[in-house]
FITIZA-119302 format. One line per 2 residues: for each residue x, y, z of C-alpha. Coordinates in steps of 0.2 Angstrom, whole numbers. Last residue first. Example, Ala and Ser with C-alpha at 12.3 -4.5 7.8 and 13.67 -1.06 7.14 Angstrom:
BEGIN
68/-5/36 ~ 62/-22/39
This chain:
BEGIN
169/113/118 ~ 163/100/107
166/87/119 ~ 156/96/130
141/101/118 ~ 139/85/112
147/77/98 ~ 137/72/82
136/53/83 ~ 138/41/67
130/24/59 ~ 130/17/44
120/0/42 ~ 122/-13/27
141/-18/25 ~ 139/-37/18
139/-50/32 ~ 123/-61/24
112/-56/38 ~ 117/-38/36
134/-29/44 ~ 135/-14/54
148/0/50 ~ 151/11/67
157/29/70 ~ 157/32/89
160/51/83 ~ 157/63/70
167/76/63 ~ 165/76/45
181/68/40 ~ 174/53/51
160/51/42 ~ 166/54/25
179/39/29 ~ 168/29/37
157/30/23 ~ 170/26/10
173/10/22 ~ 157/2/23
152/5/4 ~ 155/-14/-1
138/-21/1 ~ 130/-4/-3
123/8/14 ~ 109/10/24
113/26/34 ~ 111/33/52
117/50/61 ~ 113/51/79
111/68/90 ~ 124/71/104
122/88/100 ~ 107/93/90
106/86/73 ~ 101/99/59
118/108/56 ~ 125/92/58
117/84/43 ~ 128/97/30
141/86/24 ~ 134/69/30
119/72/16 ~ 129/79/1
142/66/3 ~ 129/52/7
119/58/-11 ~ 132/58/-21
142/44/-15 ~ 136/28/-28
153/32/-39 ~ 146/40/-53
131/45/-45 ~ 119/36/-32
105/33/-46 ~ 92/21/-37
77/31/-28 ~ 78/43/-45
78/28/-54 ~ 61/23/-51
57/4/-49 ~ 49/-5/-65
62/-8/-78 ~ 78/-6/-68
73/-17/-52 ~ 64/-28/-62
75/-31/-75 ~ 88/-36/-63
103/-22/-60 ~ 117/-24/-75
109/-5/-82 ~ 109/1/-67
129/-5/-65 ~ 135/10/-75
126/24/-61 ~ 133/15/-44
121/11/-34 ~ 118/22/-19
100/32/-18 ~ 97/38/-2
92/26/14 ~ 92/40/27
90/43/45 ~ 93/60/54
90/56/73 ~ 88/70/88
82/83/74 ~ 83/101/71
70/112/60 ~ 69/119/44
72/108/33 ~ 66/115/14
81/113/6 ~ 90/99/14
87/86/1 ~ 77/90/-13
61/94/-1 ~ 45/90/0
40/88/16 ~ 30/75/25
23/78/44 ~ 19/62/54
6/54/64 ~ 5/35/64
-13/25/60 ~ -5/10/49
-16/17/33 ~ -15/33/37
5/34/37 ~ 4/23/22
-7/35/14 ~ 5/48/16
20/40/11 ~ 12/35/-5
7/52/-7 ~ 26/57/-2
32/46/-17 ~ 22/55/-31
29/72/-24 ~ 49/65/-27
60/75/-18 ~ 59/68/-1
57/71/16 ~ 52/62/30
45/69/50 ~ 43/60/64
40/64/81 ~ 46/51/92
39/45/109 ~ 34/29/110
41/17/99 ~ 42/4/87
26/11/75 ~ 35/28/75
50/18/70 ~ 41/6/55
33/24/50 ~ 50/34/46
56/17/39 ~ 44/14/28
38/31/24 ~ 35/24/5
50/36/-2 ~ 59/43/13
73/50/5 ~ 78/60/23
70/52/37 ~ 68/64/51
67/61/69 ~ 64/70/82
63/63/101 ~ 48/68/111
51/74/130 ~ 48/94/126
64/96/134 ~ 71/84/122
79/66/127 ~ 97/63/121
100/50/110 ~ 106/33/119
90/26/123 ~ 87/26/104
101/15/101 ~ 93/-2/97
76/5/88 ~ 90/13/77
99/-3/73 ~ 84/-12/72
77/1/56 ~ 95/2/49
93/-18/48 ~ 77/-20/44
84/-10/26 ~ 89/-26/21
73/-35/22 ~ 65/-25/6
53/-10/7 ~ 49/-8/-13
57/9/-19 ~ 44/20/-23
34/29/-37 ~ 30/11/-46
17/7/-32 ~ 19/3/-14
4/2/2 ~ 13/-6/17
12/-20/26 ~ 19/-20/45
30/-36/52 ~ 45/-25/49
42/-22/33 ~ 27/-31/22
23/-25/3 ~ 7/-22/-4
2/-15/-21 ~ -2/-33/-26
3/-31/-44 ~ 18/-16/-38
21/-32/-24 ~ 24/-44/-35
36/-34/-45 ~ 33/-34/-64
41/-49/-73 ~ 29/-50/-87
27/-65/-80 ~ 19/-57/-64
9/-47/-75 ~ -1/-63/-82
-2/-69/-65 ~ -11/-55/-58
-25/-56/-75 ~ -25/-75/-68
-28/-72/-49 ~ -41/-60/-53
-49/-71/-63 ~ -48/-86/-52
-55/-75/-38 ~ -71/-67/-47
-73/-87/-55 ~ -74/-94/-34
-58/-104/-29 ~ -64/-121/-24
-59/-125/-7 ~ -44/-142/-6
-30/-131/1 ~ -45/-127/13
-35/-132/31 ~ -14/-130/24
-22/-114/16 ~ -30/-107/34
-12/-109/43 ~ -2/-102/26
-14/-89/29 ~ -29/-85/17
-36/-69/9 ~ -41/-74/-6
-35/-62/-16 ~ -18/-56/-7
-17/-78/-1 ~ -15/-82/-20
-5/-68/-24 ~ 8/-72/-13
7/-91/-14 ~ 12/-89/-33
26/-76/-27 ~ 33/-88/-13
33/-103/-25 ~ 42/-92/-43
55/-85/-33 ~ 66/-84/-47
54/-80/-62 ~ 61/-86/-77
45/-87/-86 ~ 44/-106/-86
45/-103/-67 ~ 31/-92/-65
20/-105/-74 ~ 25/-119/-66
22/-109/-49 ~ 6/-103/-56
-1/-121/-60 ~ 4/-126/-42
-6/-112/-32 ~ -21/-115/-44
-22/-132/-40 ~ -21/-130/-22
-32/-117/-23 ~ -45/-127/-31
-51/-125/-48
């Protein structure tokens, strides 16, 4: 079997299954195990797939139609132009969350430069590190630090942060409990759906990704109130207070943000114009004076 014909019997496959990006997940698999580019495929679409390939292509396409991610079968997912390890422990890194990860990159010339001339950063709810590590990846001069509760989640974070070379210190913690230091950028993306609309999520977001990583409470707050109320003891001032947020979360946030004293409060918006990005400055020591 070529790959070609391989690539277009799984497609027809995936899609009988109901599978909705049944194209880009055949050609996902198919370049994981054979290790082709779209350049190299559009040259060897024609190779013969060797019989260690086409079997692990076929037991990979078998879990696929069992609507299990593609990227817990492949155990890779890309974010920020970076791949990163993921298994059933962890959110899977999607393209929504680039948004909190540019917004940052954006405004890090306007945090406030340490004496010891690194800026810290700690992710809270960090999960497969992807934003902590896409940021230390991005810039010079950040240390980096992520928390979360879940223990099976920081190995995945650890061996991401092996795997793309960074330095940085994981903690587990359940939420500020064990932060003990102060930071010049808190950034979270903490659980916020809504609890009775997990169970109308797509099957293979509420079968097969934790819902620890997903339950944000009754109203999908929980975990922002509990964040924004005590962040500013760990922000020094002038510090930056980032979120990723639901689609229609923009203006609650804004709200506890601005209830909790910060300033420059802003609500950025994804490709698609849904709320995505919440962002808010602790004072510094002038205007808090």
């Amino acid at each position: 079997m070529t790959a070609q014909e391989w690539l277009r019997k799984a497609s027809v496959a995936l899609e009988n299954a109901k599978i909705t990006d049944a194209d880009s997940d055949a050609w996902l698999m198919l370049s994981y195990v054979t290790g082709m580019s779209r350049m190299e495929y559009t040259l060897k679409r024609d190779r013969c797939l060797s019989a260690e390939e086409v079997c692990s292509l076929s037991k990979m396409l078998e879990k696929r139609k069992q609507h299990i991610p593609v990227q817990q079968i492949t155990g890779e997912a890309w974010f920020m132009g970076y791949p990163f390890w993921v298994n059933e422990n962890v959110l899977i890194p999607r393209m929504d969350t680039e948004v909190l990860v540019e917004a940052v990159l954006t405004r890090l010339a306007s945090v406030p430069l340490p004496k010891n001339k690194k800026r810290r950063i700690l992710d809270m709810c960090t999960g497969s590190g992807c934003i902590l590590l896409s940021l230390l990846k991005e810039t010079n001069g950040l240390l980096g630090t992520g928390a979360d509760i879940s223990e099976e989640a920081l190995c995945v974070a650890r061996q991401n942060a092996d795997r793309l070379e960074c330095k940085a210190r994981f903690i587990r913690s359940d939420l500020w409990e064990n932060i003990d230091d102060t930071y010049e950028i808190i950034v979270s993306n903490p659980p916020y759906i809504v609890r009775n609309v997990i169970l109308t999520l797509d099957a293979e977001v509420r079968d097969h990704e934790p819902l620890l990583a997903l339950d944000g409470g009754e109203d999908g707050l929980d975990f922002y109130r509990k964040i924004v109320a005590d962040a500013r003891r760990f922000l020094v001032p002038g510090g930056l207070l980032a979120f990723e947020i639901g689609y229609d979360q923009g203006q609650a946030l804004t709200e506890l943000l601005n209830n909790a004293g910060y300033n420059d409060i802003e609500i950025l918006k994804d490709l698609a114009g849904l709320d995505r990005v919440a962002l808010g400055w602790k004072a510094d020591e002038q205007q808090e004076e």
